[in-house]
C-alpha positions in Angstrom: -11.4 2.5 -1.7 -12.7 4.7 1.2 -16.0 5.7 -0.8 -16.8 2.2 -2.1 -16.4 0.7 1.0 -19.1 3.7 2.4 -21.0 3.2 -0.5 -21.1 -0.2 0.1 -21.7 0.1 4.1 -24.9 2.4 3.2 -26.6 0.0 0.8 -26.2 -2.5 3.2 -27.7 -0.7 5.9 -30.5 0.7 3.7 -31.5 -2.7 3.0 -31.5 -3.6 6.5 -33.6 -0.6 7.2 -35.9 -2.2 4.2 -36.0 -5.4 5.9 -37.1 -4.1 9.1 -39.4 -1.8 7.6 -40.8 -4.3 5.3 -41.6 -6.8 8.5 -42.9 -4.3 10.3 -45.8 -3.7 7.4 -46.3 -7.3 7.4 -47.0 -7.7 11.1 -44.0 -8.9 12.4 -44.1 -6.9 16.0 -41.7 -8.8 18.1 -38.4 -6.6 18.6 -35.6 -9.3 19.0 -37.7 -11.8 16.1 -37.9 -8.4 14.0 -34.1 -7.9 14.0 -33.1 -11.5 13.2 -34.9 -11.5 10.4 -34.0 -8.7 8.8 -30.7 -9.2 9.6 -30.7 -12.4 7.0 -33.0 -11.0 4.8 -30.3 -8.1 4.3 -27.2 -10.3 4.1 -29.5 -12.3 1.5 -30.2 -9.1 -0.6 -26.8 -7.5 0.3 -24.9 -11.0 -1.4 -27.7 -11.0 -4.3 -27.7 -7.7 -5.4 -24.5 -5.9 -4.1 -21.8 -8.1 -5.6 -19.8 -5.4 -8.4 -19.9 -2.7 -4.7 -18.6 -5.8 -3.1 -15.9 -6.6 -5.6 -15.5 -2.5 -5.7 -14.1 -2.9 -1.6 -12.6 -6.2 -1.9 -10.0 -5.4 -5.0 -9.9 -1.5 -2.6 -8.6 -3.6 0.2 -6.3 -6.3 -2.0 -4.8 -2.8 -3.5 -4.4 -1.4 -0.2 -2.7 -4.7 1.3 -0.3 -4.8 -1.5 0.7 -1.5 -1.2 1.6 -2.4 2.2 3.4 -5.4 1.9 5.2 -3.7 -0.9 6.0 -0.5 1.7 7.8 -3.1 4.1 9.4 -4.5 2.0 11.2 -1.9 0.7 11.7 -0.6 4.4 13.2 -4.3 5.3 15.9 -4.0 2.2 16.8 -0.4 3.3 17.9 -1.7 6.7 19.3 -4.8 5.0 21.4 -2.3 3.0 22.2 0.3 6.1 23.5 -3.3 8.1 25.2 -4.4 6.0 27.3 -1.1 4.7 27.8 -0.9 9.0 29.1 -4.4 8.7 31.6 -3.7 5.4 32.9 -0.3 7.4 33.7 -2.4 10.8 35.6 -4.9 8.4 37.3 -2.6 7.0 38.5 -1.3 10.1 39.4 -4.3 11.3 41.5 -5.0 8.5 43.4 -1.3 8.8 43.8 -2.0 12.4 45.2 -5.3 11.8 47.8 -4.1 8.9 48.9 -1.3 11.2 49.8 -4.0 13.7 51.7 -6.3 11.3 53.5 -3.5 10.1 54.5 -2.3 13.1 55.9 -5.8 14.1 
């Protein structure tokens, strides 16, 4: 996942650098206006022509999630499992404790 989402990250920023370069060729000399629009020109070209690198770093991320929820999961039932073996060992002491006492009535 780490590579497509750099991957991805680099197109996106070459095609911002594109953008700005490209306005600046036209004439477009105003910093702040220059930004702005290459800023939406990029996210147009990024959606239009990066979607399979986009697709790449979203199933990279749905992978990594799962994997994740999947980890906790497996943590929560292992102190399900240690809680309740404490539980079954203090009940069985009670009940020892509690036949040694009827016994020794």
């Amino acid at each position: 996942m780490h590579l497509a989402l750099i991957k991805y990250s680099v197109l996106r920023l070459a095609l911002f650098v594109g953008s700005l370069v490209l306005l600046w060729a036209v004439g477009v000399k105003r910093s702040l206006l220059m930004v702005v629009l290459a800023a939406f020109i990029s996210l147009a070209l990024s959606y239009l022509l990066l979607g399979k690198q986009r697709d790449a770093v979203a199933q990279g991320i749905a992978r990594r999630v799962d994997s994740r929820i999947e980890h906790r999961q497996n943590l929560g039932q292992a102190d399900a499992d240690a809680e309740d073996a404490a539980a079954d060992r203090e009940a069985a002491d009670l009940r020892a404790t509690g036949d040694q006492q009827t016994s020794e009535r």
